[in-house]
C-alpha positions in Angstrom: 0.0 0.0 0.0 1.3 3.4 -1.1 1.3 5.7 2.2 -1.9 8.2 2.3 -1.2 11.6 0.3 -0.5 14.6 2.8 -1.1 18.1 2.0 -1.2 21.7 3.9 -4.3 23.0 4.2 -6.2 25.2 6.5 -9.5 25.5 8.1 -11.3 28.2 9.6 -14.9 28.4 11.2 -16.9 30.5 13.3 -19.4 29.8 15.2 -20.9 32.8 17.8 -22.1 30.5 20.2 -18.7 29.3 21.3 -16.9 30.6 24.3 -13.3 29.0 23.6 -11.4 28.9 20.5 -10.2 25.2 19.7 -7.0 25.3 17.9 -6.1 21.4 15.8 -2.8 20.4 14.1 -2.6 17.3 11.6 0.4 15.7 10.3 1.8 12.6 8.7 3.1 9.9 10.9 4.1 5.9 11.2 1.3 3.6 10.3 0.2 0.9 12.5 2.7 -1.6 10.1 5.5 0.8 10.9 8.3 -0.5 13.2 9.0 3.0 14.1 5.7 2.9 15.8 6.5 2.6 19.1 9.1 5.7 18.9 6.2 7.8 17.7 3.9 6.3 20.8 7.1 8.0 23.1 7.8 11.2 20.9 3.9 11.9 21.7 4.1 11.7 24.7 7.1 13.6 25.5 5.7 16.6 23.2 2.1 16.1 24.2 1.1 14.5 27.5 -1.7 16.6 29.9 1.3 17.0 32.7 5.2 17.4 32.3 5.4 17.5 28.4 6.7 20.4 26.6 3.3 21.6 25.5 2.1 21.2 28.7 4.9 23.5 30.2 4.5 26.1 27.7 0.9 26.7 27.4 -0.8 25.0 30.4 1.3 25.6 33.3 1.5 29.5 32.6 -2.5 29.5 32.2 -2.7 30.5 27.9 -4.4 27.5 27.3 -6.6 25.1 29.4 -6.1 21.9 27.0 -3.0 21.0 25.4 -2.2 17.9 23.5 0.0 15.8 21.0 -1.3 12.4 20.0 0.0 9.6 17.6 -3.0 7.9 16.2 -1.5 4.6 13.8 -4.0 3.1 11.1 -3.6 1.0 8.5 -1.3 1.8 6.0 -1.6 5.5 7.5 -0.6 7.3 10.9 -1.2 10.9 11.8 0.4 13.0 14.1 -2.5 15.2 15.5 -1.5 18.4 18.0 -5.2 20.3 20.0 -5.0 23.4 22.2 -7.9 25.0 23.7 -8.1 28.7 25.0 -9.4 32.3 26.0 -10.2 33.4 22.2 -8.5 36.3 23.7 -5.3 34.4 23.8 -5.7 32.2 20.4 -3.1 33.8 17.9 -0.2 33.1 21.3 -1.3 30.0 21.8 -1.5 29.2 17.7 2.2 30.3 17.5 3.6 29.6 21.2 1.8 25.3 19.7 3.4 25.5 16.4 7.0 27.3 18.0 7.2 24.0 20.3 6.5 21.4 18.0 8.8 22.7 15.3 11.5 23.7 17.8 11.1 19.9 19.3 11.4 18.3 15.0 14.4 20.8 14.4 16.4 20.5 17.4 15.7 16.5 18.4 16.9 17.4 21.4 14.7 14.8 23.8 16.4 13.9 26.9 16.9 10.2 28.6 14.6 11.3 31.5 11.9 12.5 29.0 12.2 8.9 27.5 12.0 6.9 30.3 9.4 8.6 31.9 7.4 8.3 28.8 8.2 5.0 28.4 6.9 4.1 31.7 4.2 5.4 31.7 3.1 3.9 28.3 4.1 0.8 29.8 2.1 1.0 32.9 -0.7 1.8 30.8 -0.5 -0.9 28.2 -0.2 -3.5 30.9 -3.3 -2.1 32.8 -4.7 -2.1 29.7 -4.0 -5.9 29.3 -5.5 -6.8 32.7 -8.9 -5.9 31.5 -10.9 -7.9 28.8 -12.5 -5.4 26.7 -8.6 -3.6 26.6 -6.9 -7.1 25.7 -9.7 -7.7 23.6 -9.1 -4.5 21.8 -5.2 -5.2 21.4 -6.0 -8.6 19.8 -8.2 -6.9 17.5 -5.9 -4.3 16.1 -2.9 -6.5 16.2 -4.5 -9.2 13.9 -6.3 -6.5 12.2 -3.1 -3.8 11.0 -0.7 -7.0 11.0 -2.4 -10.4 10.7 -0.8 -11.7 14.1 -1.2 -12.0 17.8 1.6 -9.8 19.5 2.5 -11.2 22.8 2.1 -8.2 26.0 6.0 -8.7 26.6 6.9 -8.4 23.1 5.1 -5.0 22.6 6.8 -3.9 26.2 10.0 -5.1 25.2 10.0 -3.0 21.7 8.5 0.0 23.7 11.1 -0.1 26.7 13.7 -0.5 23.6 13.3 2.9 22.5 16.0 5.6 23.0 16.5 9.4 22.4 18.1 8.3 19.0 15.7 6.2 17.8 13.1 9.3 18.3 15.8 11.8 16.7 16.0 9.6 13.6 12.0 9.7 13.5 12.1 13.4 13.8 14.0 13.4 10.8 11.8 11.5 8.8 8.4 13.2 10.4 8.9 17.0 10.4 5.4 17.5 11.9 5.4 19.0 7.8 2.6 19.2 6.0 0.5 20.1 8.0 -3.7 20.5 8.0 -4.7 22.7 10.6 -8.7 23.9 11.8 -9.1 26.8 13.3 -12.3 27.0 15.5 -14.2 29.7 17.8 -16.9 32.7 18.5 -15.1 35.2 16.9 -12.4 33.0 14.5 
């Protein structure tokens, strides 16, 4: 399968009855076939997570936005990269740039540290093995597993390749994945 076309594009809506403007980013990313997979489950988190990321620290914790995200969402054949902020509309266009700033600073630089990593990589381990203990998550697993790749992955295997990766392994993704082109949707009362 040839990987889904990507294209920049922009949205923009209005809609008066809104109190917040809701701010989306959408890139290109590893597909759910894609080795590199598991690095792009850690780079998210790092950039992305709701406490202790770098989005969180730049637009959370000094009160410009009251969500803040960055997700890696794999499909078949196709992955995105998808970044959300929601904010004051007063404070949209700093939020908009101080967003965009950080996740281009984070694909030029590459400059994820080894206590970003692991803590990422904990966490995503914790997760996917609470996830495991619980039918309808297990079941779900199975599912996608057989589904994107036509085989059962063992828990310990997908640990294993997710404790594997390192800063490096996330830098050489960052080359390939420049958070470029990118769709973006703008949307609020006044947008």
């Amino acid at each position: 399968h040839a990987p889904a076309p990507a294209m920049h594009a922009e949205l923009t809506r209005a809609d008066a009855k809104l109190a917040r403007h809701y701010f989306g980013v959408l890139t290109p990313a590893p597909s759910a076939q894609d080795e590199t997979r598991y690095a792009a489950r850690v780079l998210a988190d790092v950039l992305g997570d709701s406490g202790g990321s770098r989005l969180y620290w730049e637009l959370i914790d000094p009160g410009l936005a009251e969500e803040a995200d960055f997700a890696y969402h794999p499909q078949d054949h196709a992955g995105a990269f998808m970044a959300f902020a929601m904010c004051d509309p007063d404070h949209a266009a700093e939020v908009e740039g101080k967003l965009l700033d950080t996740i281009d600073a984070f694909a030029a630089k590459r400059d994820v540290t080894d206590d970003e990593v692991m803590r990422a990589k904990n966490k995503l381990a914790t997760q996917a093995t609470l996830q495991g203990e619980r039918p309808m998550g297990r079941m779900h697993a199975l599912g996608a597993g057989w589904s994107y790749l036509g085989r059962y992955i063992p828990l310990e295997e997908e640990l294993g390749k997710l404790m594997a990766v390192t800063p490096v392994d996330i830098a050489a993704l960052l080359e390939r994945y420049r958070f470029s082109p990118r769709t973006m949707l703008r949307l609020g009362p006044g947008t």
